[in-house]
N, C-alpha and C positions, 0 to 999 in steps of 0.2 A: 504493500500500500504506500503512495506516496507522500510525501510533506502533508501536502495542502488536504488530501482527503480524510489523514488521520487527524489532523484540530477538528476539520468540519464535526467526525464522526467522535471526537472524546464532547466536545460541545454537545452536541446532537445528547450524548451517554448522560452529563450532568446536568444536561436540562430536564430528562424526563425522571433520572434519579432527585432531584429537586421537586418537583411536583409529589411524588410518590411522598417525600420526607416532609412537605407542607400538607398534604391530605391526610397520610397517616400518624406520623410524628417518629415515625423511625421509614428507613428504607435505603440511604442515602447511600449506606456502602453495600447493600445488600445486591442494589441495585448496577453500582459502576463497578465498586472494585471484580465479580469476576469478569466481567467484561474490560476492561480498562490493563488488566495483568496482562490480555492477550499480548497487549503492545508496548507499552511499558516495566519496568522492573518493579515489583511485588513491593519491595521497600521505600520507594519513590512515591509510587501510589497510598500506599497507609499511610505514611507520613501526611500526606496531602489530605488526605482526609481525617487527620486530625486536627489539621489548621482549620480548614473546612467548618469541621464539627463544633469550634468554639465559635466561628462566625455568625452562622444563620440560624441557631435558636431563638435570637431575640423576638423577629417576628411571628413565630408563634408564641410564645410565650406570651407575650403582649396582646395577641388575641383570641385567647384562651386563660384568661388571668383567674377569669373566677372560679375557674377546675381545679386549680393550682393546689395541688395538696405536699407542701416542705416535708411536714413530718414523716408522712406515710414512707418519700423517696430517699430519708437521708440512711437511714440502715443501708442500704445497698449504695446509697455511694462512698460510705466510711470503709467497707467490706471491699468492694470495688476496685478503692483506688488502694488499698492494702496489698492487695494480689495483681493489680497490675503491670508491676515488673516482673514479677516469674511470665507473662505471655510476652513480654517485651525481650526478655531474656532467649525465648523461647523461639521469637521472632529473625534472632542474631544469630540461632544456631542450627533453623531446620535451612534445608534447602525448597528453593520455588514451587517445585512441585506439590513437597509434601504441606507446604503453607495452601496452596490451590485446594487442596484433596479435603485438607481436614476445614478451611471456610466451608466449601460444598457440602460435605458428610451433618455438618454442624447445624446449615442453616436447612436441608434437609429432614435430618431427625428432627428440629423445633418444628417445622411444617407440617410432617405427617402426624406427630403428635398431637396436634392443633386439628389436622383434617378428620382425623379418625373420632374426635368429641371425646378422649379422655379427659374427665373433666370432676375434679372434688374439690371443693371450697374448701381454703384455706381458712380458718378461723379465728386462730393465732398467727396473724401477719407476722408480729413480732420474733418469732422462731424461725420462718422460712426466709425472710426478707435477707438478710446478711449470708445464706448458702446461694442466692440467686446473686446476690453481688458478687461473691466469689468466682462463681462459675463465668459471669457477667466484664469482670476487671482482667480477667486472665486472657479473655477472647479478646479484649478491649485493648492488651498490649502487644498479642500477636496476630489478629490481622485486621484490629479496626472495628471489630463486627459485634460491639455489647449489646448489640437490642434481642438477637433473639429469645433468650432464657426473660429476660423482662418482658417480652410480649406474651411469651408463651403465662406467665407468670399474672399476666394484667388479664390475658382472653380468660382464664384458668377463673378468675375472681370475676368473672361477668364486667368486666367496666367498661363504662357507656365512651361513645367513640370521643366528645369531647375532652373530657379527664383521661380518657385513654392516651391522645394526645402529646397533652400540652405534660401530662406529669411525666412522659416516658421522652419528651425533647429536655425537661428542666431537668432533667436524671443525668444526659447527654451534657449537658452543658456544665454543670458542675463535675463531674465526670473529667472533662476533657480540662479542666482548667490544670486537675493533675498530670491528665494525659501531656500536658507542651510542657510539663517540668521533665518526665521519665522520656518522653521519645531527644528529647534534646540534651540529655543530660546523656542519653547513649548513644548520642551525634548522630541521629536516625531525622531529624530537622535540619536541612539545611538548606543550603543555596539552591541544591535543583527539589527540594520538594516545593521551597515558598514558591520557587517560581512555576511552576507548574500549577498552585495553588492558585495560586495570582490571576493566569493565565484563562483559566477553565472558571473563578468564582464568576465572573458576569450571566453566562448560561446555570449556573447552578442556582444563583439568589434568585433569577427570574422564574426557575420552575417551582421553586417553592412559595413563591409568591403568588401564583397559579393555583399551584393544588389547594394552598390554604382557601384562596375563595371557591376552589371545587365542594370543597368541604359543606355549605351550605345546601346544595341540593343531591347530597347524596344519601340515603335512608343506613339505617343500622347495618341491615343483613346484607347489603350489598358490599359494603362498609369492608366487612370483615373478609368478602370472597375475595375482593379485591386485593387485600391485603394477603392471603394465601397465596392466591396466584404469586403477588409478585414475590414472596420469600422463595415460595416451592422452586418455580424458575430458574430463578438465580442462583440456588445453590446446584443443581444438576448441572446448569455451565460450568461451575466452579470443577466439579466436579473431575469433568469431561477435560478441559483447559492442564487442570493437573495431573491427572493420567499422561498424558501425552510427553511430559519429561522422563516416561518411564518406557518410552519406547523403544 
């Protein structure tokens, strides 16, 4: 693929990744990075999406305020950002493929477990909420990808798509403030992630600024298919992308 066709198509990748992450309140890497790894190096791209990740929560946040629940999301970002260097650690020492294989496997298994309607109320948040951060901060350092155990976690508790939302971008955004101390402290931020960041944030803030007003005329149930599709997706490319170093 040439110069000029692969910006069109990373742009093209972070616009509708952007919509997906303003409609739902997660999706953003679920969406580019396996796609985006095809062309790019694995560690350039996470990087990138962790600059990314601290940028555009504010506008949903802002319109989504009165769902906003601090208490409920601070267990899982204490738990989190605790275990986020072991997937960062993790990150510095697998090779590309096996980072491809286990994003796919990952965002996969949350999928099917979500499709199939395994589903028991949690009733004591306060006990499960810090194992989901764990599980949550670890993915979070090695390839970018904290949302799915938190989504699986939020469908699991029946939560209505607005608080669904805006408390699973406010989770992301505090989240990632540790995330730029641990990715940069293990020189995984640099010159060609910002700019790369830089580069691609125009197409990205515009799709999210999209889907956030999608958001208004889309009902519950659809809500949530939508939101399948795009996890299940994503991780089978992932998948597919990583096998292929094992050739």
């Amino acid at each position: 693929m040439d110069h000029i066709s692969l910006i069109l198509l990373t742009n093209v990748v972070m616009f509708f990744a952007g919509i997906t992450q303003g409609f739902t309140g997660f999706g953003i890497s679920v969406v580019s990075i396996p796609i985006l790894v095809h062309f790019f190096p694995p560690k350039i791209v996470i990087s990138a999406m962790i600059i990314w990740t601290f940028l555009f929560p504010l506008p949903i946040i802002f319109d989504g305020k009165k769902w906003l629940n601090l208490k409920r999301i601070m267990p899982l970002v204490i738990s989190g950002v605790i275990f986020m260097p072991l997937g960062t650690f993790l990150l510095l020492h697998l090779s590309t493929g096996t980072i491809k294989i286990i994003t796919g496997l990952v965002v996969v298994l949350f999928s099917l477990l979500i499709i199939s309607g395994v589903k028991k109320r949690v009733k004591n948040e306060k006990l499960v909420l810090p194992l989901v951060g764990v599980l949550s901060g670890t993915l979070k350092g090695m390839i970018s990808m904290s949302g799915p155990p938190i989504v699986l976690f939020l469908t699991n508790q029946s939560t209505m798509k607005h608080a669904f939302r805006v408390n699973l971008t406010a989770y992301f955004f505090l989240q990632n403030i540790a995330a730029l101390f641990v990715f940069g402290f293990s020189g995984l931020i640099n010159r060609d992630s910002v700019f790369f960041a830089a580069a691609y944030f125009p197409a990205m803030i515009s799709g999210i600024l999209f889907g956030i007003a999608l958001t208004r005329f889309v009902r519950e149930v659809m809500f949530r298919r939508i939101v399948l599709a795009v996890v299940l997706l994503s991780g089978i490319s992932a998948i597919f992308s990583g096998l292929k170093f094992y050739k």
